[in-house]
Biopython code that builds the backbone (N, CA, C, O; Angstrom):
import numpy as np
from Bio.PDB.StructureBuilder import StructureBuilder

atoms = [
    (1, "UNK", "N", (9.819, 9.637, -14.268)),
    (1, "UNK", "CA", (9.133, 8.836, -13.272)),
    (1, "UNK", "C", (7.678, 9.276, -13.156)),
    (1, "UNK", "O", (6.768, 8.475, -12.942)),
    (2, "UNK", "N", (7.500, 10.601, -13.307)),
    (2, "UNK", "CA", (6.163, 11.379, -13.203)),
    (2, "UNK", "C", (5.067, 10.564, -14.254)),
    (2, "UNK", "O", (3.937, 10.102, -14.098)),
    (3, "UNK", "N", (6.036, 10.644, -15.419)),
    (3, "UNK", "CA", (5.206, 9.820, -16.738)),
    (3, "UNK", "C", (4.716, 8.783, -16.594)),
    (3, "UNK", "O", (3.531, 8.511, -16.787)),
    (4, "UNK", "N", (5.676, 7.974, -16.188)),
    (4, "UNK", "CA", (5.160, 6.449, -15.924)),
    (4, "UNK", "C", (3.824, 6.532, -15.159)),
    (4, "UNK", "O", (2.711, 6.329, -15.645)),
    (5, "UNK", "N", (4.165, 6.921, -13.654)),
    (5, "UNK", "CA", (3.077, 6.975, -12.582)),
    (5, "UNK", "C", (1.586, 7.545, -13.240)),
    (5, "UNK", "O", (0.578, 7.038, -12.747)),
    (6, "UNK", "N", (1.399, 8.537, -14.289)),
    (6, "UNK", "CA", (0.408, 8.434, -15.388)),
    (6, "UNK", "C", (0.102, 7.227, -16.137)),
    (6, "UNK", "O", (-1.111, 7.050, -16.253)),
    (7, "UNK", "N", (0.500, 6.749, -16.431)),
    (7, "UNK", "CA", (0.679, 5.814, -17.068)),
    (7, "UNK", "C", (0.055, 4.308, -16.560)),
    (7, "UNK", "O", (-0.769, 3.508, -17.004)),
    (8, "UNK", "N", (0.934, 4.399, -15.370)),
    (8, "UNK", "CA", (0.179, 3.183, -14.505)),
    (8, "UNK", "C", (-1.120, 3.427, -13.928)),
    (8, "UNK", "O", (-1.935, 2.513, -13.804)),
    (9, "UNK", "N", (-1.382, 4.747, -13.528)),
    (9, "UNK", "CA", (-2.636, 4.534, -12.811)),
    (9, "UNK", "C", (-3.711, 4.655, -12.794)),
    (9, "UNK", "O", (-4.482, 4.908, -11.869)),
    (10, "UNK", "N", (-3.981, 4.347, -14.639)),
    (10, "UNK", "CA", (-5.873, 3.548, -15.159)),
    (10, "UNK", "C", (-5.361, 1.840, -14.831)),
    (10, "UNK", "O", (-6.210, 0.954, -14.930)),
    (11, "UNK", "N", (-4.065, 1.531, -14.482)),
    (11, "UNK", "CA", (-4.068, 0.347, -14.694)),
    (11, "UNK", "C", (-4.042, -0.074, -12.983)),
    (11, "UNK", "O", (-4.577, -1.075, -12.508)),
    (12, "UNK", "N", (-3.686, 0.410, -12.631)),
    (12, "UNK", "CA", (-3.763, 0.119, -10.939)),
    (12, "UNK", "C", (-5.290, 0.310, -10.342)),
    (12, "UNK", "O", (-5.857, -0.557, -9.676)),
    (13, "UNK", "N", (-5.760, 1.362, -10.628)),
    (13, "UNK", "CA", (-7.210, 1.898, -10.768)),
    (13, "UNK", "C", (-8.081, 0.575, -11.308)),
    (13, "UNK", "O", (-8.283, -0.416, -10.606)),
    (14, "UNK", "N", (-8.389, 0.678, -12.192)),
    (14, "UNK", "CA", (-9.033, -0.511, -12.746)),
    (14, "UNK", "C", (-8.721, -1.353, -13.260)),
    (14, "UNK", "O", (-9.569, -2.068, -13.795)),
    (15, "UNK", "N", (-7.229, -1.690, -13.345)),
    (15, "UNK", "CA", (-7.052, -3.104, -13.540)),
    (15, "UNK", "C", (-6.955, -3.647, -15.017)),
    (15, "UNK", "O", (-6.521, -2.886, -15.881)),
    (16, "UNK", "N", (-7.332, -4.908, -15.341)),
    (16, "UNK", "CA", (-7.688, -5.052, -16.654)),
    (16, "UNK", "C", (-9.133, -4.966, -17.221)),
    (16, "UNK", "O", (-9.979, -5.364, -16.420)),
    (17, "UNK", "N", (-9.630, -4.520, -18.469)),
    (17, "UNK", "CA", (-10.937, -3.705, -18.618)),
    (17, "UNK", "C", (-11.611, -5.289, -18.945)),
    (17, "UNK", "O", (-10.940, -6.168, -19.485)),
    (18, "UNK", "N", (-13.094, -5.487, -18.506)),
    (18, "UNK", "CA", (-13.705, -6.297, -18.871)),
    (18, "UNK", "C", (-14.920, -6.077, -18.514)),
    (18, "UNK", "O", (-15.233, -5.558, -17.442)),
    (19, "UNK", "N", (-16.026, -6.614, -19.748)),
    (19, "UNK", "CA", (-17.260, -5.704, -20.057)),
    (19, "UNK", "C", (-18.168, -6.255, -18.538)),
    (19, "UNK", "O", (-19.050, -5.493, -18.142)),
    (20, "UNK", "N", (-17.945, -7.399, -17.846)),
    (20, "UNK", "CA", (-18.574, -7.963, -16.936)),
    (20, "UNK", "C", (-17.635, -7.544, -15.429)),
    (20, "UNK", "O", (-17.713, -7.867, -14.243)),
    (21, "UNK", "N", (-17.012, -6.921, -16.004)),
    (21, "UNK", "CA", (-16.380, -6.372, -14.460)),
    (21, "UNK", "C", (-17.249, -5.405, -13.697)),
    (21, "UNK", "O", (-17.294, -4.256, -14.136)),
    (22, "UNK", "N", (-17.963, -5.709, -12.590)),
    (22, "UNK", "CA", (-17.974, -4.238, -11.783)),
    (22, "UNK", "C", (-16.938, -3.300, -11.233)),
    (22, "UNK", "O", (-15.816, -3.376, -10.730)),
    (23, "UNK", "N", (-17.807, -2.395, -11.550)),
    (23, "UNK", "CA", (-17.121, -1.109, -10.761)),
    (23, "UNK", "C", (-16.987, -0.857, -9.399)),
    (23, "UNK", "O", (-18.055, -0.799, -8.789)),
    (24, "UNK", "N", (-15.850, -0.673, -8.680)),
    (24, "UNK", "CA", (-16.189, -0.458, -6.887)),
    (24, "UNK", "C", (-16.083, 0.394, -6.401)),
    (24, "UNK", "O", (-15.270, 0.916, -7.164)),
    (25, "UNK", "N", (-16.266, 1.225, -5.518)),
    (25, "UNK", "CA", (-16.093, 2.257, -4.837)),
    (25, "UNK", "C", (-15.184, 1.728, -3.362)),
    (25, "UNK", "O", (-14.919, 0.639, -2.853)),
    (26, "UNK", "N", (-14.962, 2.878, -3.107)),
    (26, "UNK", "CA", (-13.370, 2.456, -2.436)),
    (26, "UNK", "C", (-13.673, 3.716, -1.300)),
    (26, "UNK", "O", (-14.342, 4.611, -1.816)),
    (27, "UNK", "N", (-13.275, 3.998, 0.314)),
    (27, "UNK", "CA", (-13.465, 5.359, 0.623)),
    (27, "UNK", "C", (-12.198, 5.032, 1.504)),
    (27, "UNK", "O", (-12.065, 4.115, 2.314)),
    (28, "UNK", "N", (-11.087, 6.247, 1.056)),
    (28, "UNK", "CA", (-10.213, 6.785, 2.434)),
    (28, "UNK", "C", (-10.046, 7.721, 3.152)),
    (28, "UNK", "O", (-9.894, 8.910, 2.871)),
    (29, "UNK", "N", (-10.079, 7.066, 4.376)),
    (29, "UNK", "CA", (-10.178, 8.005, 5.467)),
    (29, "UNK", "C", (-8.719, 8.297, 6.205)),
    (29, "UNK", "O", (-7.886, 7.541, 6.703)),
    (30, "UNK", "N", (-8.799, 9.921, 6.028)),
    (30, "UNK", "CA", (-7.298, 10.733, 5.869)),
    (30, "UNK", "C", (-7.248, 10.864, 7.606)),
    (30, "UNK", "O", (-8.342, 10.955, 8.163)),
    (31, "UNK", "N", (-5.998, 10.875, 8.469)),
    (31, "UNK", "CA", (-6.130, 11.991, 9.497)),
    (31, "UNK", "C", (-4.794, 12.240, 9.562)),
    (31, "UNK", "O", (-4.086, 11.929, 8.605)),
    (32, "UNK", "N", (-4.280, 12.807, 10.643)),
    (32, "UNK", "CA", (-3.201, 13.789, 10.659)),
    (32, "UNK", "C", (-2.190, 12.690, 11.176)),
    (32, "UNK", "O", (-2.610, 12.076, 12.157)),
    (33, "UNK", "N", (-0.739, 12.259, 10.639)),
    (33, "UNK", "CA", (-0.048, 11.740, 10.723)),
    (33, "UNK", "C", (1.257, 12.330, 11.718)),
    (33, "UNK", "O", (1.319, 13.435, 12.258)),
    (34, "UNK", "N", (2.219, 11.263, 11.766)),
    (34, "UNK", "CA", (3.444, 11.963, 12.642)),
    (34, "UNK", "C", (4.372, 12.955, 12.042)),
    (34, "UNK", "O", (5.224, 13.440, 12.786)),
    (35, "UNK", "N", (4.336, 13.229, 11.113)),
    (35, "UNK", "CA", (4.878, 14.144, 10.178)),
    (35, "UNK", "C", (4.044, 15.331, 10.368)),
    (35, "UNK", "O", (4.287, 16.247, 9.583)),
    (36, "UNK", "N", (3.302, 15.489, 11.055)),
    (36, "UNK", "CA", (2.099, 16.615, 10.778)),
    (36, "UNK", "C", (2.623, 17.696, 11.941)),
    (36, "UNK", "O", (3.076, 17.291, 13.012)),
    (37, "UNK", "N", (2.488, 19.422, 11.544)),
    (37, "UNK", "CA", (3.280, 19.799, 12.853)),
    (37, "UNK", "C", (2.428, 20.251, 12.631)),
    (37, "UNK", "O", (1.856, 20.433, 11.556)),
    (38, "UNK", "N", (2.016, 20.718, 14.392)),
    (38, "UNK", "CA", (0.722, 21.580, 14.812)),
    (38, "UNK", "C", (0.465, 23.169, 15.227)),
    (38, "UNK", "O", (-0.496, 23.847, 15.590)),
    (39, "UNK", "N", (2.049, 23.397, 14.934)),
    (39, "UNK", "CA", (2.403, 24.914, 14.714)),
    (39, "UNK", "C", (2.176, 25.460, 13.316)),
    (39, "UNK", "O", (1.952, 26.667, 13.397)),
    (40, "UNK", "N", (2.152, 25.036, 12.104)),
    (40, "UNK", "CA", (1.943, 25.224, 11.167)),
    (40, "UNK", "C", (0.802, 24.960, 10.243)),
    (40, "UNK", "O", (0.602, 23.790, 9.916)),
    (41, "UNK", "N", (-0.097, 26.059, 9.706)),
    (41, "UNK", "CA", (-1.202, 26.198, 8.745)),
    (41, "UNK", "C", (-1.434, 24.753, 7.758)),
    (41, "UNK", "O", (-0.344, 24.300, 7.409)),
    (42, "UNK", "N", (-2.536, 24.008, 7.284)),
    (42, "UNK", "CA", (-2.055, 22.672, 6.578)),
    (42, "UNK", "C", (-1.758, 23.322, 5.414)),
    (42, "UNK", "O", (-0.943, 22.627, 4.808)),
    (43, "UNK", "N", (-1.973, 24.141, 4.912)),
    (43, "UNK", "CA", (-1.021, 24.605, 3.665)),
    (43, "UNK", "C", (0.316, 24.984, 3.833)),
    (43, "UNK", "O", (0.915, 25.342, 2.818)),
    (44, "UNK", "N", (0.881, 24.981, 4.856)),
    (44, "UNK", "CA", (2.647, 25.430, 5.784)),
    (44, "UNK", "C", (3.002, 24.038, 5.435)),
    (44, "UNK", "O", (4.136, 23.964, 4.963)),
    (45, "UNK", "N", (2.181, 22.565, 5.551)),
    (45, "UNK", "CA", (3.215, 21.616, 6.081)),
    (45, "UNK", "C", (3.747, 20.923, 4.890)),
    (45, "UNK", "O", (3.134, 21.113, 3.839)),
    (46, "UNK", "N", (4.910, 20.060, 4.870)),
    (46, "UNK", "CA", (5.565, 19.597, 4.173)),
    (46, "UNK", "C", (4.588, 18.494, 3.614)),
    (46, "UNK", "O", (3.865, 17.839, 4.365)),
    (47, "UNK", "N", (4.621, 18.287, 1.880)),
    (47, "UNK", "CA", (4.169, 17.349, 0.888)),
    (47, "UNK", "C", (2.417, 17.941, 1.011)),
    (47, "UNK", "O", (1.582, 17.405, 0.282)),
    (48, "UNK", "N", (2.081, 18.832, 1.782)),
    (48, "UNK", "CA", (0.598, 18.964, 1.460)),
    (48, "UNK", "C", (0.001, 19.293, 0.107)),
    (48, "UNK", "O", (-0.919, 18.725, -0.480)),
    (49, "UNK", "N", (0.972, 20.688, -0.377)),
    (49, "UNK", "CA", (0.934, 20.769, -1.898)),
    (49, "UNK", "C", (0.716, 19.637, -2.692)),
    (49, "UNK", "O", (-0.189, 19.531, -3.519)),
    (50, "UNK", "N", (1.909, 18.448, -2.318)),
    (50, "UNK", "CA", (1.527, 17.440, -3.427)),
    (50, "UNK", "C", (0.532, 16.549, -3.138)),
    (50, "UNK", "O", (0.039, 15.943, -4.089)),
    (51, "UNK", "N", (-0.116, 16.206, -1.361)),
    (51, "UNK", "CA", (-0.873, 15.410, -1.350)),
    (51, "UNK", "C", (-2.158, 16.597, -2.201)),
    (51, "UNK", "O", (-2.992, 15.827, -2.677)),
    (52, "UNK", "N", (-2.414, 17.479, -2.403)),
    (52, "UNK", "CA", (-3.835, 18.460, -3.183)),
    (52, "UNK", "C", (-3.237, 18.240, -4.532)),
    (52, "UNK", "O", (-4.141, 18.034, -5.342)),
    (53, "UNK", "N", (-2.025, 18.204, -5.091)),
    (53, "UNK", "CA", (-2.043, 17.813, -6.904)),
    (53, "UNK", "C", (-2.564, 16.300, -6.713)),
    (53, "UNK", "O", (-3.573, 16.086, -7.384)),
    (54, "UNK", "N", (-2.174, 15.348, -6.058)),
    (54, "UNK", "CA", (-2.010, 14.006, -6.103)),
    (54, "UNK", "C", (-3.621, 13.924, -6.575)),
    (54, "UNK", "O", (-3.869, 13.684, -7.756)),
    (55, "UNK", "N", (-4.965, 14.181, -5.376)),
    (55, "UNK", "CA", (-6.338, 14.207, -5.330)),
    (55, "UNK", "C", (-6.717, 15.105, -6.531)),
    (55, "UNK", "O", (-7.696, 14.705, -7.162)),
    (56, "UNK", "N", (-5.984, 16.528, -7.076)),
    (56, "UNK", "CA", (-6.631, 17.092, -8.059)),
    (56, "UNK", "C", (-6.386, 16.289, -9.399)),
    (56, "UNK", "O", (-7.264, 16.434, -10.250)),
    (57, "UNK", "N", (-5.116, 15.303, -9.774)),
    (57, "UNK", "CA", (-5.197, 14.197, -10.991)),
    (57, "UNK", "C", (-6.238, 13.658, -10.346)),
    (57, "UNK", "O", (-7.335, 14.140, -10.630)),
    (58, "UNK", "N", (-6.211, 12.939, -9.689)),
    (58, "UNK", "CA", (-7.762, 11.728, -9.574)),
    (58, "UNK", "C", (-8.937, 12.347, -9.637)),
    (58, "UNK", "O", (-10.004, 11.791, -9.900)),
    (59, "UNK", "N", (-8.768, 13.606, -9.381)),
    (59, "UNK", "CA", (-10.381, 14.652, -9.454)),
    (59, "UNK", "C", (-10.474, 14.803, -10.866)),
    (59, "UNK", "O", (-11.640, 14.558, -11.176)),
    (60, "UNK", "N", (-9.631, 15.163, -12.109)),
    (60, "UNK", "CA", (-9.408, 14.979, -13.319)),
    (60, "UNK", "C", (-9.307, 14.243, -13.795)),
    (60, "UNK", "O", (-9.394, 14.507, -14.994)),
    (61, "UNK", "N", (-9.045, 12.695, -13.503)),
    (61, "UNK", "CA", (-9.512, 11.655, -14.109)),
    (61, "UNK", "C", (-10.691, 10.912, -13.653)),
    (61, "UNK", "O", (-10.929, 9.709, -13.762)),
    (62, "UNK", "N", (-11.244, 11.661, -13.228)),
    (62, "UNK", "CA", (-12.628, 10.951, -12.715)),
    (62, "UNK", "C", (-12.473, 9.498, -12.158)),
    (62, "UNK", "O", (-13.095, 8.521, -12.576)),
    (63, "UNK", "N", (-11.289, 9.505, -10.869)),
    (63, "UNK", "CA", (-11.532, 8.478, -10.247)),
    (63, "UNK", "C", (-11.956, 8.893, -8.885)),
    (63, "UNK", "O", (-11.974, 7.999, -8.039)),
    (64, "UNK", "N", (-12.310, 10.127, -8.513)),
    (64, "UNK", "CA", (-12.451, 10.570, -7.046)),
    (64, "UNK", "C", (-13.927, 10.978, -7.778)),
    (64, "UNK", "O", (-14.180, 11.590, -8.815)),
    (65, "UNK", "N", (-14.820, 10.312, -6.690)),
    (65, "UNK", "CA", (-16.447, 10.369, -6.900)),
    (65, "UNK", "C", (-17.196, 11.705, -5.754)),
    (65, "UNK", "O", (-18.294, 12.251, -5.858)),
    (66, "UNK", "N", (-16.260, 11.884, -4.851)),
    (66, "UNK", "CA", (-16.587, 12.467, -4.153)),
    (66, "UNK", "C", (-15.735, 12.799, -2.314)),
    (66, "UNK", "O", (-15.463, 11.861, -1.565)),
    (67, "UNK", "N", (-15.490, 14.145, -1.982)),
    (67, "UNK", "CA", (-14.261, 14.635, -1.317)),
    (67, "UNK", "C", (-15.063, 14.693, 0.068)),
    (67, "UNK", "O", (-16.202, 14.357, -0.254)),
    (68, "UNK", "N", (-15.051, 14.965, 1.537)),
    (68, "UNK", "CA", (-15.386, 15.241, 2.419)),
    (68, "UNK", "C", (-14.876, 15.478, 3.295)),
    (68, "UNK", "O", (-14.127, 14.545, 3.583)),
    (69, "UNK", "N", (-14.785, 16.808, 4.456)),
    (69, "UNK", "CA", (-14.070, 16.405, 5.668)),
    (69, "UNK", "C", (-14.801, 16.020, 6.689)),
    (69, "UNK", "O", (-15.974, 15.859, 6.349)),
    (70, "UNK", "N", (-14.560, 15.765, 8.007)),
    (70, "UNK", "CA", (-15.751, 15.650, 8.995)),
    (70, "UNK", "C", (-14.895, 15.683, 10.553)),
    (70, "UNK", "O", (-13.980, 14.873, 10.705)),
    (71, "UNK", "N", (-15.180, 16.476, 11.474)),
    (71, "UNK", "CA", (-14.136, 16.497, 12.382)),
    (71, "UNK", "C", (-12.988, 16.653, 12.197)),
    (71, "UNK", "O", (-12.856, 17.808, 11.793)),
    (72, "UNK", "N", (-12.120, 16.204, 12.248)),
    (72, "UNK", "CA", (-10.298, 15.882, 11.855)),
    (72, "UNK", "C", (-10.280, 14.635, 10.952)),
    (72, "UNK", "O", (-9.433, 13.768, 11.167)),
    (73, "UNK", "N", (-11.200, 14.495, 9.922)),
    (73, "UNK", "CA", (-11.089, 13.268, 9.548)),
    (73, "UNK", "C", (-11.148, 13.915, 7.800)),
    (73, "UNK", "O", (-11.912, 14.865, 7.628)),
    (74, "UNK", "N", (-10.531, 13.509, 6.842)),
    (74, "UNK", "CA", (-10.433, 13.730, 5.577)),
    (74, "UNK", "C", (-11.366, 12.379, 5.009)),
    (74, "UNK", "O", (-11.376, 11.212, 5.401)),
    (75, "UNK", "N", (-12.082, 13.014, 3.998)),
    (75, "UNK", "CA", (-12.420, 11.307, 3.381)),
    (75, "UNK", "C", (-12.704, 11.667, 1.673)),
    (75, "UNK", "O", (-13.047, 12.733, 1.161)),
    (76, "UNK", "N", (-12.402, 10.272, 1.012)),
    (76, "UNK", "CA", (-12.266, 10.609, -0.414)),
    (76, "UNK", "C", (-12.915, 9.490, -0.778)),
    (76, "UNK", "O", (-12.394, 8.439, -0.406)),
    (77, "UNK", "N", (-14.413, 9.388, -1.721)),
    (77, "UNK", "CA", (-14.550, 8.439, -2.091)),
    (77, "UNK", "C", (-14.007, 8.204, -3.377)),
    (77, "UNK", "O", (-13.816, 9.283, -3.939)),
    (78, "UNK", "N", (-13.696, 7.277, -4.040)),
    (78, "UNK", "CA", (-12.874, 6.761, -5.473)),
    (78, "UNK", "C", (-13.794, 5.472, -6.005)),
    (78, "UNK", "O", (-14.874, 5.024, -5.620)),
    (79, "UNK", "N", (-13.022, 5.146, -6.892)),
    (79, "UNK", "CA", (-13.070, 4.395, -7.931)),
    (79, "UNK", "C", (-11.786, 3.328, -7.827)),
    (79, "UNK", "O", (-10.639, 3.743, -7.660)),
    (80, "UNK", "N", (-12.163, 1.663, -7.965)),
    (80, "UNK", "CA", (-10.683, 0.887, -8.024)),
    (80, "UNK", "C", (-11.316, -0.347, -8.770)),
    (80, "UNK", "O", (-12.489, -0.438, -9.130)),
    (81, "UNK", "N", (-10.558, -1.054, -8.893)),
    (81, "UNK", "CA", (-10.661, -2.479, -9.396)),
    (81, "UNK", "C", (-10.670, -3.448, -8.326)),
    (81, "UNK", "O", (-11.121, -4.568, -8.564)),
    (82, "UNK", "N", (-10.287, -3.199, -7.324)),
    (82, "UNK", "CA", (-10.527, -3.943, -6.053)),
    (82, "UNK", "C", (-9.388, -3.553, -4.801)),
    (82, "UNK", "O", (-8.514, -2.701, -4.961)),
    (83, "UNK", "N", (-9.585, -4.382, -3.468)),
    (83, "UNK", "CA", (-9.154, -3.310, -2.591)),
    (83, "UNK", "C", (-7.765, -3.088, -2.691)),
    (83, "UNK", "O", (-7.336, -2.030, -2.231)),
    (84, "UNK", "N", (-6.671, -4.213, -3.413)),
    (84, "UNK", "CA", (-5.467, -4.156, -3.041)),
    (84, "UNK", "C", (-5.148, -2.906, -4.764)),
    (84, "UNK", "O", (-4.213, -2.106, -4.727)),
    (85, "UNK", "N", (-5.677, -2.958, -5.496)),
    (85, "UNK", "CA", (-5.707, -1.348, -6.130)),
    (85, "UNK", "C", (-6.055, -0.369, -5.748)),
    (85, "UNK", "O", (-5.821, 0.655, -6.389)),
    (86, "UNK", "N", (-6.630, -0.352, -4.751)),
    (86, "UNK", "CA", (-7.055, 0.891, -4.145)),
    (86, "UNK", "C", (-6.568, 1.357, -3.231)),
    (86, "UNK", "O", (-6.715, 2.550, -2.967)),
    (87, "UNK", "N", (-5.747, 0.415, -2.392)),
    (87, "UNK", "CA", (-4.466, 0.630, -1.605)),
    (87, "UNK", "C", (-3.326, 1.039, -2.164)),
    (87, "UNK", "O", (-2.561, 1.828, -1.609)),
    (88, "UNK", "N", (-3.238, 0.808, -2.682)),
    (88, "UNK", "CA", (-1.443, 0.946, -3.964)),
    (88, "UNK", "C", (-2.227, 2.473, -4.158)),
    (88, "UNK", "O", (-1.984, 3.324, -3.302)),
    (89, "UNK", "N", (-3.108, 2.793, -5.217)),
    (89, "UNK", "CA", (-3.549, 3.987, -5.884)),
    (89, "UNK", "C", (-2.986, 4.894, -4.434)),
    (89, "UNK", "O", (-1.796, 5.203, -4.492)),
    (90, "UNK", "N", (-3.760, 5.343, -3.135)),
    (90, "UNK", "CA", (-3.899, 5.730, -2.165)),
    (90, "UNK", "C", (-2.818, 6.115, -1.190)),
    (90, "UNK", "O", (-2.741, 7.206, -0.626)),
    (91, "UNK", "N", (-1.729, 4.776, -1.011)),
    (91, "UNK", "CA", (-0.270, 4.874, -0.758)),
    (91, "UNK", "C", (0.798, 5.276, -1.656)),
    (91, "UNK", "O", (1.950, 5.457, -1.262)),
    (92, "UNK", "N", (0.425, 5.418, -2.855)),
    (92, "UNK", "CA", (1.194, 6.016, -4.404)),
    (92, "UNK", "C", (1.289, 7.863, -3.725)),
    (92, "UNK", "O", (2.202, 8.527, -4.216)),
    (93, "UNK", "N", (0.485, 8.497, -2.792)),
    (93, "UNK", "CA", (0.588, 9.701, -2.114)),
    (93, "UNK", "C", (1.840, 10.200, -1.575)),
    (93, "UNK", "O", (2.426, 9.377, -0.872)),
    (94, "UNK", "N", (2.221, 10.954, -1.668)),
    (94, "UNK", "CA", (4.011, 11.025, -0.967)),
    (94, "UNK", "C", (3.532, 11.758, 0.107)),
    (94, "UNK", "O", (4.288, 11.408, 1.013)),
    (95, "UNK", "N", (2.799, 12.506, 0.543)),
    (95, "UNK", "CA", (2.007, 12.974, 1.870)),
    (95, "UNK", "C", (1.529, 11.578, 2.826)),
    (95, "UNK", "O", (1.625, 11.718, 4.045)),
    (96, "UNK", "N", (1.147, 10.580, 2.428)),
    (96, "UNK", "CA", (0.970, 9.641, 2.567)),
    (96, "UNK", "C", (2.777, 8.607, 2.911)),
    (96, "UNK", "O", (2.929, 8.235, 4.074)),
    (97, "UNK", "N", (3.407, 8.416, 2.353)),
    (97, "UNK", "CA", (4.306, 8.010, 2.132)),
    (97, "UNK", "C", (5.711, 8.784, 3.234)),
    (97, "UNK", "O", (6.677, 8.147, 3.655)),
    (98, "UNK", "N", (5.501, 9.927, 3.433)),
    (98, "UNK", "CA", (6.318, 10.084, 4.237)),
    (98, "UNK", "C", (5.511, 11.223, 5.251)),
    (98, "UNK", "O", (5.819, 12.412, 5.336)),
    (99, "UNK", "N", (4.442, 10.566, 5.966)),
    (99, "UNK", "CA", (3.388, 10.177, 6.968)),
    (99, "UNK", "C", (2.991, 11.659, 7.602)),
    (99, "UNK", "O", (2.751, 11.936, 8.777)),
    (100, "UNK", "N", (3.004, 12.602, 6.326)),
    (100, "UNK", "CA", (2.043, 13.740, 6.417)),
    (100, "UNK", "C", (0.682, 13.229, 6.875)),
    (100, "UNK", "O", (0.007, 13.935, 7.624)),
    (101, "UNK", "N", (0.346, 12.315, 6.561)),
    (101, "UNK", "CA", (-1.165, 11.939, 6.766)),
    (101, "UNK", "C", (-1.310, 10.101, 6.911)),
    (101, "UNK", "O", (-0.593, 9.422, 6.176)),
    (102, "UNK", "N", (-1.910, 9.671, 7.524)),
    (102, "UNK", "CA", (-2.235, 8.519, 7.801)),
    (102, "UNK", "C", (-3.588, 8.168, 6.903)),
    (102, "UNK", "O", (-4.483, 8.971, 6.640)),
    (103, "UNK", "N", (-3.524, 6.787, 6.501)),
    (103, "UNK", "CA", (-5.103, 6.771, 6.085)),
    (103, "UNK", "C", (-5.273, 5.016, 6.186)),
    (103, "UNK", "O", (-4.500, 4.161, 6.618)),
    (104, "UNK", "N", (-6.405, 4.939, 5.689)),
    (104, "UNK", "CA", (-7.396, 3.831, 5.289)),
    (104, "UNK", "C", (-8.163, 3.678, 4.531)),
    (104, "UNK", "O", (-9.141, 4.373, 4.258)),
    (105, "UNK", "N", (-7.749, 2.600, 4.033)),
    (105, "UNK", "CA", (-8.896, 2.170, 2.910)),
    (105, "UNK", "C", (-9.674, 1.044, 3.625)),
    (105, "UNK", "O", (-9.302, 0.182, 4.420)),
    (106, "UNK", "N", (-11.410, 1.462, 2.843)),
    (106, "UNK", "CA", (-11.917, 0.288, 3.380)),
    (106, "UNK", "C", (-12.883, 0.358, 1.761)),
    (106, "UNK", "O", (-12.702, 1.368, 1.080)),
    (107, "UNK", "N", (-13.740, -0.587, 1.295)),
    (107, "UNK", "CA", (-14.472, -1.339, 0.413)),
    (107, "UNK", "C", (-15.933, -0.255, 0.927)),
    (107, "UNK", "O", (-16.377, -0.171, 2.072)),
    (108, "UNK", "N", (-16.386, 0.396, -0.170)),
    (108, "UNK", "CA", (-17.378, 1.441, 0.224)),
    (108, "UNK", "C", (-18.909, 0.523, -0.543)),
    (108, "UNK", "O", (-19.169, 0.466, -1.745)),
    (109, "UNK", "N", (-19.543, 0.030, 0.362)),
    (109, "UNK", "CA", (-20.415, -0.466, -0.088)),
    (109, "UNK", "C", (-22.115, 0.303, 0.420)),
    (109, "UNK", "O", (-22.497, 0.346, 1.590)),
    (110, "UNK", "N", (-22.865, 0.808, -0.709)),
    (110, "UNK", "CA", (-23.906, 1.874, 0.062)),
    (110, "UNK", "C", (-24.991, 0.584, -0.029)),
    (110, "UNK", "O", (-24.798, -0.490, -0.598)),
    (111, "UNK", "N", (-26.312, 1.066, 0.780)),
    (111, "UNK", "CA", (-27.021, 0.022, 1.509)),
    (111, "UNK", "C", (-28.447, 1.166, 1.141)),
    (111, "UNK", "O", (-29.598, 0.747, 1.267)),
    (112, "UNK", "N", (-28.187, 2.485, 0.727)),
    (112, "UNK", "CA", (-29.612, 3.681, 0.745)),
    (112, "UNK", "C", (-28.881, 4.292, -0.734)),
    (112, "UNK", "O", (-27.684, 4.562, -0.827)),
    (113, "UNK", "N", (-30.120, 4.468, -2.093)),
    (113, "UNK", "CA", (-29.188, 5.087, -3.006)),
    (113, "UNK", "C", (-29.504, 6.314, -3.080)),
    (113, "UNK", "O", (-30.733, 6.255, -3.054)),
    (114, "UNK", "N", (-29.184, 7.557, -3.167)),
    (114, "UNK", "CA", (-29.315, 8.786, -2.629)),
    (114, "UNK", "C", (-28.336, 9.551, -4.129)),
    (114, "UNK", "O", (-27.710, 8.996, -5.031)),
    (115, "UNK", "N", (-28.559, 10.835, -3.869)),
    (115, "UNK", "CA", (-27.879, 11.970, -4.827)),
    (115, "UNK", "C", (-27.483, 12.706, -4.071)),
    (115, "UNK", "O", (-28.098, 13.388, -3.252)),
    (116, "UNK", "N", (-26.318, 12.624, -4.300)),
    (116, "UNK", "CA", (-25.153, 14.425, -3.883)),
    (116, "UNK", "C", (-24.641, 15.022, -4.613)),
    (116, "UNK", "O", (-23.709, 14.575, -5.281)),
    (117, "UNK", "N", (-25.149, 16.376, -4.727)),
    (117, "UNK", "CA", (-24.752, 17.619, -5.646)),
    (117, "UNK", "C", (-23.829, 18.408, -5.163)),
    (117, "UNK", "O", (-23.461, 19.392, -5.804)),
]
sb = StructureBuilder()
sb.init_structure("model")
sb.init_model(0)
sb.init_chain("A")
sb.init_seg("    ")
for serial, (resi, resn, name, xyz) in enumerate(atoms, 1):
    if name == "N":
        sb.init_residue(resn, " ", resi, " ")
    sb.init_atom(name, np.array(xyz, "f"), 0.0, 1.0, " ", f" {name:<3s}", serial, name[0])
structure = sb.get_structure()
């Protein structure tokens, strides 16, 4: 099952390849779900391990452009083919999935073009 889920997700990600396709940026915003216990370290809680492999494949396939936290708020910008791939990619999380963490996707559109190192 592991294989497959490789497998599928340049295709969920971007879709079908075409030279006139743009590229989109995608940003989700993580916070602490009902699954989340507040007695325990976030490395203590259940599926956190896999939600950090889940982000370190997308950090290795160069679909995560860039990681952030801010307050209690997690945020990941990515890479998709559009938003309902970027939802699937995002909910494909089993931290996510059995509601270690809550999130959102929204359509990351920048308006100032800037560099972050």
């Amino acid at each position: 099952m592991r294989f497959l889920f490789f497998l599928l997700v340049p295709f969920l990600v971007f879709g079908q390849t075409s030279d006139d396709k743009k590229e989109l940026y995608f940003v989700a915003l993580y916070t602490t779900g009902d699954a989340w216990d507040n007695s325990k370290a976030p490395n203590e809680q259940a599926y956190f391990k896999a939600h950090s492999n889940f982000l370190q494949q997308l950090r290795s396939g160069k679909i995560i452009a860039l990681g952030a936290r801010y307050d209690e708020t997690g945020m990941v910008l990515f890479k998709a083919s559009d938003l309902t791939a970027a939802k699937t990619l995002i909910h494909s999380d089993s931290a996510v999935q059995n509601k270690l963490f809550e999130v959102e996707v929204h359509e990351f559109s920048t308006f100032y073009n800037g560099c972050i190192q």
